[in-house]
Each structure stands twice: as structure tokens, then as C-alpha cells.
gemmi code that builds the backbone of each chain (N, CA, C; Angstrom):
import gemmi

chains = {
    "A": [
        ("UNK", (15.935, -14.549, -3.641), (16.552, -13.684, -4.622), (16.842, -14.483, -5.902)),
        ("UNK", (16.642, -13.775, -7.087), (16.780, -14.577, -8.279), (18.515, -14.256, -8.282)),
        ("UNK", (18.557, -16.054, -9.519), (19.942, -15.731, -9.869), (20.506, -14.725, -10.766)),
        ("UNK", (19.720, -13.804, -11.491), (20.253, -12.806, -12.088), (20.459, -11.644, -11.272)),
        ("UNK", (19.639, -11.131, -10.173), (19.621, -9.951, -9.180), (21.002, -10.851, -8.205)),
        ("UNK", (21.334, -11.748, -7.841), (22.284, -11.861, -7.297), (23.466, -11.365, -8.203)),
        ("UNK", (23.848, -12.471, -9.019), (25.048, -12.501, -9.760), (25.271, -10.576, -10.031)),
        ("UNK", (24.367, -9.487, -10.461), (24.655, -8.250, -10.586), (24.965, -7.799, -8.974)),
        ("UNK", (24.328, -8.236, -7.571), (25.111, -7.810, -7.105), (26.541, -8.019, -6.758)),
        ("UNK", (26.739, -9.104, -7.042), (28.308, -9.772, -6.878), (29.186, -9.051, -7.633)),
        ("UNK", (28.848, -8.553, -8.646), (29.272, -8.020, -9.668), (29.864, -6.699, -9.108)),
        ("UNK", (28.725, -6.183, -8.743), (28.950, -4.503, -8.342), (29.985, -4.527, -6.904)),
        ("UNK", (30.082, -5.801, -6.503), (31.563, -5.688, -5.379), (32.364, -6.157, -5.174)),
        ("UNK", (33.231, -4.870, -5.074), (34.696, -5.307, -5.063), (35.388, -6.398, -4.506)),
        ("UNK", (36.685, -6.522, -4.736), (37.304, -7.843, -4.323), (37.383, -7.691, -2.726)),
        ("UNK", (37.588, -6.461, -2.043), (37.653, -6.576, -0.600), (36.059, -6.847, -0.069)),
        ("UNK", (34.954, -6.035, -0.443), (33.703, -6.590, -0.170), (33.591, -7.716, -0.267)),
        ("UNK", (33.805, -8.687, -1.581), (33.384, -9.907, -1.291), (34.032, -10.781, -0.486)),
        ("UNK", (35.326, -10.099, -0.541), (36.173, -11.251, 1.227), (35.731, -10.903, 2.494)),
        ("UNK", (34.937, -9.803, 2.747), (34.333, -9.218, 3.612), (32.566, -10.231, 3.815)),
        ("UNK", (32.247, -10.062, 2.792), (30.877, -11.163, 2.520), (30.794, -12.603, 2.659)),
        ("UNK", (32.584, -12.849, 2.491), (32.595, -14.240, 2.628), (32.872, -14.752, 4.371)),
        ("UNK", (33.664, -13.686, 4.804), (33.626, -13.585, 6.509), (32.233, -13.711, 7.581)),
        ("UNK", (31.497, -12.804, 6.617), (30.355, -13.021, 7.184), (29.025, -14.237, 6.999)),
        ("UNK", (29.592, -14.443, 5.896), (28.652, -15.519, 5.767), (28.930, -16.871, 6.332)),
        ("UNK", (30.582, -16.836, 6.163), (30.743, -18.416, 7.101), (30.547, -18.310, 8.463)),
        ("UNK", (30.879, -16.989, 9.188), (30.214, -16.598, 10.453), (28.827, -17.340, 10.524)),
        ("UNK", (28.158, -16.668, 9.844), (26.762, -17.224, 9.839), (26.124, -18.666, 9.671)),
        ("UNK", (26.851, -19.411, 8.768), (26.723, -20.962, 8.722), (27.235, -21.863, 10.172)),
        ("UNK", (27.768, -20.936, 10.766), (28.323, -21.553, 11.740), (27.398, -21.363, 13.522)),
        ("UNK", (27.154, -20.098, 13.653), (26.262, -19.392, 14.277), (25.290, -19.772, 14.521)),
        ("UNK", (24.327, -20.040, 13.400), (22.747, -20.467, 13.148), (22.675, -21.608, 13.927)),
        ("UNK", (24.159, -22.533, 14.151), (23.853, -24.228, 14.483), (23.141, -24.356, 16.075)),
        ("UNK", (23.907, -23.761, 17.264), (23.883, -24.321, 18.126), (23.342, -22.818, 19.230)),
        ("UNK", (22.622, -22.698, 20.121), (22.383, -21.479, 21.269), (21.610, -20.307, 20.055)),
        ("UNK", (22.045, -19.243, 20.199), (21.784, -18.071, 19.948), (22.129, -18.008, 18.292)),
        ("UNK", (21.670, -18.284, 17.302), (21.697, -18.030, 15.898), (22.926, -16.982, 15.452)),
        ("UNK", (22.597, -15.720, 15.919), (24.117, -15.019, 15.717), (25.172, -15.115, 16.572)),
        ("UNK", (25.583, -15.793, 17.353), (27.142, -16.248, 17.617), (27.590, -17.393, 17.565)),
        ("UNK", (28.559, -17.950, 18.059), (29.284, -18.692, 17.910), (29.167, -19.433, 19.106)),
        ("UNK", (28.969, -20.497, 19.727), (29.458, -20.856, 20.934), (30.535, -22.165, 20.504)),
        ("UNK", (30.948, -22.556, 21.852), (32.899, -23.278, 21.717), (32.834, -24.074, 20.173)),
        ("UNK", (31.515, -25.186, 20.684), (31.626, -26.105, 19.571), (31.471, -25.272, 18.137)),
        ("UNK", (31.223, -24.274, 17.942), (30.566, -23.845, 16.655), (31.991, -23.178, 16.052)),
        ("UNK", (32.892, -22.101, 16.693), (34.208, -22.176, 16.399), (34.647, -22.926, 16.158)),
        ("UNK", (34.986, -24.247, 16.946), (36.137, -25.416, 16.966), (35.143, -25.661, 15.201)),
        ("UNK", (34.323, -26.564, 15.122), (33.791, -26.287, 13.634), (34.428, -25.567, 12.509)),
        ("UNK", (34.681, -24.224, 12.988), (34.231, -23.345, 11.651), (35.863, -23.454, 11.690)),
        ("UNK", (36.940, -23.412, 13.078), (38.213, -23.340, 12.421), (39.157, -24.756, 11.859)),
        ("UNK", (38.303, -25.837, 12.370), (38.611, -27.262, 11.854), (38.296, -27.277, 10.051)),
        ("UNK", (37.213, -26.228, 9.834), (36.833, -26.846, 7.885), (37.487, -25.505, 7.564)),
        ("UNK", (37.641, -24.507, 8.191), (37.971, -23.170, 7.553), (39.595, -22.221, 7.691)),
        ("UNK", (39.857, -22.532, 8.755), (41.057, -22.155, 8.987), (42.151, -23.016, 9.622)),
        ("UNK", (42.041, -24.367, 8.606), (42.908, -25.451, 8.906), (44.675, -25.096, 8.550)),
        ("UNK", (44.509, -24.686, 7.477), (45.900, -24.216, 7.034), (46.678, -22.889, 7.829)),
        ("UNK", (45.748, -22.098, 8.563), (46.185, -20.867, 8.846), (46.457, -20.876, 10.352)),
        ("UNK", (45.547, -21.664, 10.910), (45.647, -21.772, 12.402), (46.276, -23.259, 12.580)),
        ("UNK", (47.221, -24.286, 12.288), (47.539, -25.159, 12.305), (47.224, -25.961, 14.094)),
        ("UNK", (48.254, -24.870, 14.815), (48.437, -25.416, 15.861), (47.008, -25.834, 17.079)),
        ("UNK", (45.939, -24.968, 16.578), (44.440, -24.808, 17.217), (43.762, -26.530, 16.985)),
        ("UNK", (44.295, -27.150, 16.871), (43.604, -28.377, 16.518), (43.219, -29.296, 17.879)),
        ("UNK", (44.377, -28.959, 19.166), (43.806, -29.648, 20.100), (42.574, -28.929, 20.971)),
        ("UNK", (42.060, -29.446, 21.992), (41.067, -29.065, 22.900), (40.904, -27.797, 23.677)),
        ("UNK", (42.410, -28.543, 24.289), (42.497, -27.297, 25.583), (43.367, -25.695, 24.707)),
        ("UNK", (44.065, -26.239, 23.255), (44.102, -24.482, 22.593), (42.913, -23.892, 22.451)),
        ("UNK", (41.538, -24.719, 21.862), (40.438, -23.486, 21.128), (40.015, -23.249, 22.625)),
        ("UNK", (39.848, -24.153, 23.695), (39.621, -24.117, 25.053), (40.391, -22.721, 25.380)),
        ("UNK", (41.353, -22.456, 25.390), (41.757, -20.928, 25.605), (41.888, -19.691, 24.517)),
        ("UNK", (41.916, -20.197, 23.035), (41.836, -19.149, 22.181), (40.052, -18.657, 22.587)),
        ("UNK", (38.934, -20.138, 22.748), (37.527, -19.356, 23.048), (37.604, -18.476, 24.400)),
        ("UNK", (38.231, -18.292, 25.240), (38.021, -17.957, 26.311), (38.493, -16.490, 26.406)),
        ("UNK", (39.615, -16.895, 25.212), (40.341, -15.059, 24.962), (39.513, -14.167, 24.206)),
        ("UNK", (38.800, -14.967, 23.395), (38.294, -13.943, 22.409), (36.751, -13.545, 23.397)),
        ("UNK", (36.319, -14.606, 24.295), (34.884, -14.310, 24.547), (35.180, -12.865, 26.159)),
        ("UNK", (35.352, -11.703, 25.077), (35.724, -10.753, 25.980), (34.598, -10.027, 27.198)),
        ("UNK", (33.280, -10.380, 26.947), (32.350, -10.252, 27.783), (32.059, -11.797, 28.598)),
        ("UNK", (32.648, -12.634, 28.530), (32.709, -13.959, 29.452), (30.872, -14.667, 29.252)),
        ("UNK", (30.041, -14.119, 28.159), (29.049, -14.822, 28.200), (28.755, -16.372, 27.493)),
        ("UNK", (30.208, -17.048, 27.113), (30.226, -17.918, 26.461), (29.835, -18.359, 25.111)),
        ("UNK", (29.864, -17.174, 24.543), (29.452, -17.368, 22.991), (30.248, -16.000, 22.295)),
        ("UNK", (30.646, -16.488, 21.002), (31.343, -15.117, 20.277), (30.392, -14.304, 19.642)),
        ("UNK", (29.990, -12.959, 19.537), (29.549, -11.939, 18.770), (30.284, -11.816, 17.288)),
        ("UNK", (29.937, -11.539, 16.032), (30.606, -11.301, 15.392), (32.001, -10.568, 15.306)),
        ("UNK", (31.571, -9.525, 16.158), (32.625, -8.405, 16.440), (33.948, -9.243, 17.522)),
        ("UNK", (33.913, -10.129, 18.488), (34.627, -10.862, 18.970), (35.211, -11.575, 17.774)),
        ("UNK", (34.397, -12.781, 17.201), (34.680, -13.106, 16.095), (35.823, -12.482, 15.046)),
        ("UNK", (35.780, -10.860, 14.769), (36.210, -10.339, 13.939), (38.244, -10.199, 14.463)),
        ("UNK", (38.063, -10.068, 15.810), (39.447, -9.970, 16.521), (40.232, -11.698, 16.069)),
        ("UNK", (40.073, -12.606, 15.996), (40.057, -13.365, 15.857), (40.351, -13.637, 14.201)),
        ("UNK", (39.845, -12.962, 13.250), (40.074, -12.749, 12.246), (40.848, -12.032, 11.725)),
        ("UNK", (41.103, -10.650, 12.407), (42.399, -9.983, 12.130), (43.484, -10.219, 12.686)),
        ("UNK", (43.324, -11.118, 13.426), (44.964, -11.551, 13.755), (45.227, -12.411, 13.065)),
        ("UNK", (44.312, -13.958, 12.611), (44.565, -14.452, 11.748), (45.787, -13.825, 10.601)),
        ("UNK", (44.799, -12.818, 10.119), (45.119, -12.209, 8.863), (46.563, -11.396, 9.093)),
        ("UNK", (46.743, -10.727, 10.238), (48.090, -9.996, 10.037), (48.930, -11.108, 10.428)),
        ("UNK", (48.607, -12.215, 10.925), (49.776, -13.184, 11.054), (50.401, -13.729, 9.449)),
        ("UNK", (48.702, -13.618, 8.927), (49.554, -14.457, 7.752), (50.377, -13.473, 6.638)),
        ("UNK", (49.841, -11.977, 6.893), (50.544, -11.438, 6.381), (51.966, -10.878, 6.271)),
        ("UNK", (52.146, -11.023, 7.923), (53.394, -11.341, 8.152), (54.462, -12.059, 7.589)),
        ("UNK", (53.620, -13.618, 7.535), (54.400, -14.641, 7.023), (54.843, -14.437, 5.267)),
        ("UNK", (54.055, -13.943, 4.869), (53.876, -13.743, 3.314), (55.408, -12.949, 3.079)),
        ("UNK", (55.437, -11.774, 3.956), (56.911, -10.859, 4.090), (57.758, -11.668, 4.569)),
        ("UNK", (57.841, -12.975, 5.771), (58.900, -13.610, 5.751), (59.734, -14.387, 4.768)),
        ("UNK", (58.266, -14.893, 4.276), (58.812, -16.214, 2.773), (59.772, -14.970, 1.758)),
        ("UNK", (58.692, -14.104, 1.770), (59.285, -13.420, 0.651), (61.036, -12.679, 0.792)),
        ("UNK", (61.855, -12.292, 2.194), (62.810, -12.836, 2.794), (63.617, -13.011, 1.981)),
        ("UNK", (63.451, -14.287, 2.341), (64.558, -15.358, 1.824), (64.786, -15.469, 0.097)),
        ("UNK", (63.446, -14.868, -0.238), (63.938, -14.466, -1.805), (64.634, -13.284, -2.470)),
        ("UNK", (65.072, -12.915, -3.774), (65.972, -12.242, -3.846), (64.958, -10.411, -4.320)),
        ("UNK", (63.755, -10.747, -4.976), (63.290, -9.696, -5.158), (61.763, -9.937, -4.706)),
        ("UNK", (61.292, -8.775, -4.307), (60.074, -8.355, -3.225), (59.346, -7.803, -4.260)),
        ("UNK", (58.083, -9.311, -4.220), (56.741, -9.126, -5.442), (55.524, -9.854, -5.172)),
        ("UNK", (54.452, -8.933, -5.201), (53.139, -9.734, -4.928), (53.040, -9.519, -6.208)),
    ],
    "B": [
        ("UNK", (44.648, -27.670, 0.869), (44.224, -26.732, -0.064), (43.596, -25.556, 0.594)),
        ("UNK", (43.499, -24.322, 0.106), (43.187, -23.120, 0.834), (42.057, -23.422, 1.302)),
        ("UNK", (41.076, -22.645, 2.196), (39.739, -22.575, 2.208), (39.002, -21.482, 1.544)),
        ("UNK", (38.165, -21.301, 1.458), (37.548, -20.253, 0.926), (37.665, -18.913, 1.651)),
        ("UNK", (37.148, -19.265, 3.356), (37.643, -18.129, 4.332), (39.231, -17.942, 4.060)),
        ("UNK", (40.112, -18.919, 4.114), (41.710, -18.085, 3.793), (42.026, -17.461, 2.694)),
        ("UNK", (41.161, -18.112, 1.401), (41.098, -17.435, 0.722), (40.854, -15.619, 0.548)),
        ("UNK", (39.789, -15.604, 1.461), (39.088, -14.197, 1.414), (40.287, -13.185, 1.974)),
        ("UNK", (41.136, -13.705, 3.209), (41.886, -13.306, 3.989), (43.299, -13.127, 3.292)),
        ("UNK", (43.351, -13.950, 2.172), (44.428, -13.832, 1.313), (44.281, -12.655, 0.426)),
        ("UNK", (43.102, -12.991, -0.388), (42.359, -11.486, -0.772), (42.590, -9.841, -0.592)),
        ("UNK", (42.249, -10.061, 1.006), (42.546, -8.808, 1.880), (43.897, -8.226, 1.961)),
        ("UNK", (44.850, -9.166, 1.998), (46.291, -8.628, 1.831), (46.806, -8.107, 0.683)),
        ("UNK", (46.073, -8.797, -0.195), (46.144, -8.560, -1.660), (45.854, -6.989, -2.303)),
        ("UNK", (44.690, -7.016, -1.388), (44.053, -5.582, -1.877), (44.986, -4.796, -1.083)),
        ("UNK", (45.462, -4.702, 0.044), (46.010, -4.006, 0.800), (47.567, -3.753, 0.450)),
        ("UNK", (48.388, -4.818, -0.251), (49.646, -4.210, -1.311), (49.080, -3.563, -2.422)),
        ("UNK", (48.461, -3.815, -3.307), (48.176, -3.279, -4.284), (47.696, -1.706, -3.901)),
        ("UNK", (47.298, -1.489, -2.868), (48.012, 0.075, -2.985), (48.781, 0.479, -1.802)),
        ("UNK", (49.141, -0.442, -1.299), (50.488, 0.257, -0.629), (51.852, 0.195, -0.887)),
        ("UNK", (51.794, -0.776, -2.024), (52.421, -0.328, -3.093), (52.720, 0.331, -4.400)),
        ("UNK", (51.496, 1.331, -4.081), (51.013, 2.217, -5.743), (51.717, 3.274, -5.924)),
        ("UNK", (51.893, 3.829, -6.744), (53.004, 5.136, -7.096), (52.927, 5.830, -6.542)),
        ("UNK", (52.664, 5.909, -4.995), (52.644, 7.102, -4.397), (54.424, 6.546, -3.155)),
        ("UNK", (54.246, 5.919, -3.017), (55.374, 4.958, -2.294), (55.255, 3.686, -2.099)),
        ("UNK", (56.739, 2.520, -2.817), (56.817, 1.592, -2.983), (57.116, 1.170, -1.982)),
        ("UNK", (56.533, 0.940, -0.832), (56.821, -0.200, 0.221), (55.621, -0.965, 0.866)),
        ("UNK", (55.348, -0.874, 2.196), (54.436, -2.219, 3.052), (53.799, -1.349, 3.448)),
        ("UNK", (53.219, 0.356, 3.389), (52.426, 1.472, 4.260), (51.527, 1.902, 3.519)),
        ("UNK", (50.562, 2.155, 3.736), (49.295, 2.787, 3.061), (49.663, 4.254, 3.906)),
        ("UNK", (50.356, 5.276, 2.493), (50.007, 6.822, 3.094), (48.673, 7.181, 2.583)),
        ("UNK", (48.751, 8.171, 3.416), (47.261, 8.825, 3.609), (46.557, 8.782, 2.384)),
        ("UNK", (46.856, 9.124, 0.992), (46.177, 8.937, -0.163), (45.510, 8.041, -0.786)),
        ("UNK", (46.922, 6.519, 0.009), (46.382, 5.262, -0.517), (45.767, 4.783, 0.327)),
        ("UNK", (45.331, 4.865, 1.572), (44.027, 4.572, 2.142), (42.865, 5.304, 1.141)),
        ("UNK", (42.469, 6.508, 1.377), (41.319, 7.239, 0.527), (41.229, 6.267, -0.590)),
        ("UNK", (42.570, 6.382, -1.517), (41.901, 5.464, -2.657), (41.427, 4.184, -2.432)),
        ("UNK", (41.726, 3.130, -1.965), (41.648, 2.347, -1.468), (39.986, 1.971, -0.963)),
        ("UNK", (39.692, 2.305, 0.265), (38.745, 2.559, 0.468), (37.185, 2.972, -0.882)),
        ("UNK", (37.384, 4.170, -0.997), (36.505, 4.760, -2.107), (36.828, 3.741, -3.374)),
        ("UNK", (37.905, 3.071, -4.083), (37.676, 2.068, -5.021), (37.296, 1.230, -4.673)),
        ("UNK", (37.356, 0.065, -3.244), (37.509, -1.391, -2.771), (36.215, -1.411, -1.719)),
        ("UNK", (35.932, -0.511, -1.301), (34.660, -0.108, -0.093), (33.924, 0.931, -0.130)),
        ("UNK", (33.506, 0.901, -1.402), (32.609, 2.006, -1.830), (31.220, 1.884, -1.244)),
        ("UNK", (30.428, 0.635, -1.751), (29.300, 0.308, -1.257), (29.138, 0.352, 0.430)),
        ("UNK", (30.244, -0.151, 1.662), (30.348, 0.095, 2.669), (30.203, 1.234, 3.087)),
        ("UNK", (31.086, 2.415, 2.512), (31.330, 3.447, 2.652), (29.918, 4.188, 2.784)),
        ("UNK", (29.632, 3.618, 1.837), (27.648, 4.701, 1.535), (27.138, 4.247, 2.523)),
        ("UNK", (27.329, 2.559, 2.833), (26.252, 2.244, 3.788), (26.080, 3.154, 5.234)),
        ("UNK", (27.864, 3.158, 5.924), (28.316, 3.401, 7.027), (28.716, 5.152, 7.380)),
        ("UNK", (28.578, 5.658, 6.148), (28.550, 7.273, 6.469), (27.253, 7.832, 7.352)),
        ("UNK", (28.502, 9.044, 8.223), (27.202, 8.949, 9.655), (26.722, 10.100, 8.989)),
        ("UNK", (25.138, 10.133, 9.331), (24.564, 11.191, 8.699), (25.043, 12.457, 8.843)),
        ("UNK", (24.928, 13.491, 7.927), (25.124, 14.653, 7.543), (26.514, 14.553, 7.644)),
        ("UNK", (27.821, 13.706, 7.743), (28.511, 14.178, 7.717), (29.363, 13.849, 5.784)),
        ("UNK", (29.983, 14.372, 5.286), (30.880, 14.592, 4.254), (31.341, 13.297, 4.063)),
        ("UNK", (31.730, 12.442, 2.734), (32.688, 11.175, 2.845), (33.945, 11.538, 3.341)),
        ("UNK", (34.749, 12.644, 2.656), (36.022, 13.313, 2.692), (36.693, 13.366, 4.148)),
        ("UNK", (35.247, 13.793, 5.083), (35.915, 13.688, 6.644), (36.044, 12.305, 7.315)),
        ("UNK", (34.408, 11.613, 6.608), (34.513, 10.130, 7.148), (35.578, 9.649, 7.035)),
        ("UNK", (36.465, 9.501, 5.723), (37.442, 8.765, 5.388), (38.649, 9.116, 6.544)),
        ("UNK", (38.585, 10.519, 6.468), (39.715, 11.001, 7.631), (39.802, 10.591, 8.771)),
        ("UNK", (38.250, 10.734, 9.234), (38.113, 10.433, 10.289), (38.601, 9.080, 10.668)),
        ("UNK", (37.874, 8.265, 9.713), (38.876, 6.477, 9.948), (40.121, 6.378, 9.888)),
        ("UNK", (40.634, 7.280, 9.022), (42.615, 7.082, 8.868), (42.787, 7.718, 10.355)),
        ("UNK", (42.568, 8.529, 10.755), (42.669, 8.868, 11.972), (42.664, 8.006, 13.044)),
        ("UNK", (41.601, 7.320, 13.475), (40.833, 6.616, 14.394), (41.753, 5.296, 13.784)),
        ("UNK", (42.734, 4.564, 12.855), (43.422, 3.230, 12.581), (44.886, 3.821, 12.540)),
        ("UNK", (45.243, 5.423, 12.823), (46.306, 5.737, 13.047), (47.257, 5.867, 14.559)),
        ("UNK", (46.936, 4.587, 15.161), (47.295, 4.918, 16.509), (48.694, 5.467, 16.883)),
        ("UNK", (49.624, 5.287, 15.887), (50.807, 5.833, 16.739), (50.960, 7.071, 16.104)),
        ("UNK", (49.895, 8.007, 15.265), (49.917, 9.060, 14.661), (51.028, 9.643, 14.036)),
        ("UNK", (51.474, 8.333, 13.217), (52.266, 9.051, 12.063), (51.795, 9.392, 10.706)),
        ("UNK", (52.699, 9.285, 9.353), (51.797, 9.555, 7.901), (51.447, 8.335, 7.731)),
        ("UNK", (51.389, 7.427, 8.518), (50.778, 5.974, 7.586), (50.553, 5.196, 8.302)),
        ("UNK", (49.422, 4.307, 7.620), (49.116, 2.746, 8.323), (49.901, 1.425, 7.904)),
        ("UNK", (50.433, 0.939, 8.990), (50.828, 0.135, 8.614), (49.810, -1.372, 8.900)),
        ("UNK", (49.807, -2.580, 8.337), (49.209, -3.346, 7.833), (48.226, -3.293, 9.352)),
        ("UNK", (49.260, -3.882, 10.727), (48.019, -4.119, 11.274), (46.978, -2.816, 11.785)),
        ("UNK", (47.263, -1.888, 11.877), (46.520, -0.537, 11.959), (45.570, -0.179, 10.708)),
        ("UNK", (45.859, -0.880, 9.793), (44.665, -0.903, 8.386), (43.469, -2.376, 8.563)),
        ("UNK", (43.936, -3.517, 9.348), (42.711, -4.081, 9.617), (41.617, -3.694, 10.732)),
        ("UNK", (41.706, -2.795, 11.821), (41.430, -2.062, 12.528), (39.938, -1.646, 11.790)),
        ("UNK", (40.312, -0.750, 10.877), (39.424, -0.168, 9.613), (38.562, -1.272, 9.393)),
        ("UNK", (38.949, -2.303, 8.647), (38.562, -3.498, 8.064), (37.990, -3.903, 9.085)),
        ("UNK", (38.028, -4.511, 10.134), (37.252, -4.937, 10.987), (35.491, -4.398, 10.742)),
        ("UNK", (35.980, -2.986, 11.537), (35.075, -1.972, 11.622), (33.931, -2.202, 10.536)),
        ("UNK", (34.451, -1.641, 8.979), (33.564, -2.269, 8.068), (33.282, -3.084, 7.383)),
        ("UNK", (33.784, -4.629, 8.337), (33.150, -5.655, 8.578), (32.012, -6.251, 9.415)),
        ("UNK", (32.308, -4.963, 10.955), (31.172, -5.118, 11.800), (30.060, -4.263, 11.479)),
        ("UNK", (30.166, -3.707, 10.737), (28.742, -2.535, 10.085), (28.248, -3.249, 9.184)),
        ("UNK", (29.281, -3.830, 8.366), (28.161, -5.008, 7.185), (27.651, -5.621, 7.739)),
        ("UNK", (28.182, -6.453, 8.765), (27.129, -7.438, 9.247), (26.105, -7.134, 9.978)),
        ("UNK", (26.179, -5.828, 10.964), (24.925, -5.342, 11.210), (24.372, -5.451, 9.900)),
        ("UNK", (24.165, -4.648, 9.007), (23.650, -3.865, 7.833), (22.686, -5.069, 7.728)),
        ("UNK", (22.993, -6.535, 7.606), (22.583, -7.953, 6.441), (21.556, -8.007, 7.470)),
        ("UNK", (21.432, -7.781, 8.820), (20.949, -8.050, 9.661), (19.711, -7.293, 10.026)),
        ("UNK", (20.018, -5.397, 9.427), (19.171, -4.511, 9.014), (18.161, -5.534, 8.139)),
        ("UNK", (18.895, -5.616, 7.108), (18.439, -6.222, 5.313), (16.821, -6.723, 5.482)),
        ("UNK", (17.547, -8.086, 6.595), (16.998, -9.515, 7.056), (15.903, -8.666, 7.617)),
        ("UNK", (15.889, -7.460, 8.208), (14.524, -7.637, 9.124), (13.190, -6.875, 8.504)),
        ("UNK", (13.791, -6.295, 7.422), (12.896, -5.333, 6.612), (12.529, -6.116, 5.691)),
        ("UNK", (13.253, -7.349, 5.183), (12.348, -8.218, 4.578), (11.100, -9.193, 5.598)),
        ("UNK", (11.742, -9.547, 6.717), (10.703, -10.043, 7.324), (9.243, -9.453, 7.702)),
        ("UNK", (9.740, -8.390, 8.257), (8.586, -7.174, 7.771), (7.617, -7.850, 6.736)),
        ("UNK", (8.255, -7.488, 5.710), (7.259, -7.512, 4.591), (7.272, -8.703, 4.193)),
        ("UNK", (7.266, -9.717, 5.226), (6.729, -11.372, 5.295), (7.975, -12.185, 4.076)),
        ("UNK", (9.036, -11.805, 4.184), (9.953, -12.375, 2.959), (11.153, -13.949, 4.135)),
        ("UNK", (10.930, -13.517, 5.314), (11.647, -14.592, 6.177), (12.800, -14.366, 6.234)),
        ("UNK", (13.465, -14.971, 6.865), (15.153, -15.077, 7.289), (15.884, -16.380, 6.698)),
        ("UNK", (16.783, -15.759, 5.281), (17.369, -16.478, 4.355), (18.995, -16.439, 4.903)),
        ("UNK", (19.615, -17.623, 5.415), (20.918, -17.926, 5.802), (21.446, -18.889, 4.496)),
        ("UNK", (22.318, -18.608, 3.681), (22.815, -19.414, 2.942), (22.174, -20.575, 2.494)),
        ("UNK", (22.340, -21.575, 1.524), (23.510, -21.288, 1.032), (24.151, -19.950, 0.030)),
        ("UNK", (25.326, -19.494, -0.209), (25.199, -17.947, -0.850), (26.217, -18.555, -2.150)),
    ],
}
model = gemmi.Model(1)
for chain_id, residues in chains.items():
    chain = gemmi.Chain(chain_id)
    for i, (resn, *xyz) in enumerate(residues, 1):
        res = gemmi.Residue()
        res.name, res.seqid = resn, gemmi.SeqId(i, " ")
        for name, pos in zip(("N", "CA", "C"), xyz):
            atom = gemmi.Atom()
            atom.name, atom.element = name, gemmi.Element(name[0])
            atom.pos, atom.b_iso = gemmi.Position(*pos), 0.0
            res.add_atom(atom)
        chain.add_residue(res)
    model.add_chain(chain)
structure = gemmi.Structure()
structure.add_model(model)
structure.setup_entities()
């Protein structure tokens, strides 16, 4: 794809599409490495949440956590994540941190994104 | 420093006050309106992709506020609006996957990043 037919489609989407595009694409950098191209297997998570969701998932850094966060999310037990597994995994992320966003905000005196 | 993925995820919350806090009611709930808008401004292109044939956008949309309204009240609250999000997250990525094979088809190959 040329860089002008890209950049117009970037253009034409919105800010939730492209956080949506960006989900999927690091999915995909991660996926392609090891087994089956579209999923994930252990090592390819532990990867993607060591460079990608260092700040958000803090506590996931030892073995035996992604050792049971992979085991929770791999809800068909075939040892590799589907995107859609993947995606559970992502929305909790996300309502956790959104959570937190309403806690900080708390302790302050007026409530503003 | 953020990542780009937390970034995106930061994003998402972002879009998701900005109208659930829009003049229709100032708090943390997307009522029924500010989903529709929402959606149709922020997931338009999805929207076209993922409408089931012959049916109307107007019901689709319903149909999803419906189907992310599990405790069936007037509103979603945050985690009952990623529900949605998920969803047309897992249809895009089918979709790229559609994309990918209709170019291969026509001998163009399977392009993975960088994006």
C-alpha cells in the first residue's frame, strides 16, 4: 500500500477505530512469531505483555502469574490464545484501568477528563 | 512511559467519557442516545462493515445496546460498553483477515506490519 492511500485511510478513522487497529495489530506482531500465525501461544503473550502492558499489568511479570492468567484466558484449553480470548484479556485490562482513573480522580476535589 | 497498546486503551476510555458525559447526562453512563451517537460518530466504518444483511443500522445499534445491556436498565455502564467494543474488535479482525485473503487471491500476499 502506498503512503498516500494509507495516511487517507488513517485519516478517515476515528480515534476509537484506530485504538481498535492498534489492538489488533500488536495482536498480530506477536501471533505471527511462534505455532499458529494467528494466536498467541504462552511465550508470545508473556512478550507482548512484558513490551506492551508493562505499566498496566504490573504485577504479571513473574512466571507462574502469566502461567495462570494464560491458562484463564485459554478458554478452549488448546494452548494458544484466539484473538477473541485475547480480547477478554483486554477488556479487563481496560475496565481496570478505568476504574483506577475514577479512583485517582477521588481524592481530587473536582471530577474532569 | 505509556505503551502504545495502553495508549490505545487510554484512548478508549477517553472516547467513552466524552459521551457519557455529553449533554444528555453528566455522569460515568452512556444512556441510550449516547451509545447511538457514539457508535455512528467513533465506529462508523465498523458499523458498515458488521451490519447483518438486510437488516436497518437503527435496529443494529439497538440490537447491540441491548445485547451490552445485561442488567436491562437505561444505561451502560463502562464495563457493559466494552462488551460492544470487544465485539467490534472481533469483527475487525476477522474483516483484515477477509482483506488479507482477497488480496492473496489476486496474488498481492500476506502483509503483517510494520503499520
Amino acid at each position: 500500500m502506498s503512503q498516500v492511500s494509507q495516511t487517507l485511510i488513517k485519516e478517515e478513522f476515528s480515534e476509537l477505530e484506530k485504538a481498535i487497529e492498534t489492538i489488533i495489530n500488536i495482536f498480530h506482531q506477536y501471533s505471527v512469531r511462534i505455532g499458529h500465525w494467528d494466536t498467541l501461544a504462552k511465550k508470545e503473550l508473556k512478550q507482548l505483555i512484558d513490551r506492551h502492558l508493562v505499566n498496566f499489568l504490573k504485577t504479571q511479570k513473574d512466571h507462574s502469574a502469566i502461567d495462570s492468567l494464560f491458562k484463564e484466558l485459554d478458554k478452549n484449553k488448546d494452548q494458544q490464545l484466539s484473538f477473541g480470548e485475547f480480547m477478554i484479556l483486554i477488556t479487563r485490562v481496560t475496565i481496570a484501568t478505568h476504574e483506577h482513573i475514577h479512583q485517582e480522580e477521588g481524592g481530587q476535589q473536582q471530577h474532569q477528563h | 512511559m505509556t505503551s502504545k497498546l495502553e495508549k490505545a486503551l487510554n484512548d478508549i476510555i477517553e472516547v467513552y467519557h466524552k459521551y457519557s458525559e455529553s449533554e444528555c447526562s453528566e455522569d460515568d453512563y452512556l444512556q441510550k442516545d449516547e451509545f447511538k451517537k457514539l457508535l455512528k460518530k467513533e465506529a462508523n466504518s465498523f458499523l458498515r462493515c458488521t451490519l447483518p444483511h438486510g437488516m436497518e443500522e437503527a435496529d443494529y445499534i439497538e440490537d447491540l445496546f441491548q445485547k451490552a445491556n445485561k442488567n436491562k436498565n437505561e444505561y451502560l455502564h463502562f464495563e457493559e460498553f466494552v462488551t460492544t467494543l470487544a465485539k467490534l474488535a472481533i469483527h475487525a479482525h476477522n474483516m483484515s483477515h477477509k482483506a488479507v485473503k482477497q488480496g492473496e487471491e489476486q496474488g498481492q500476499g500476506h502483509v503483517h506490519g510494520p503499520h
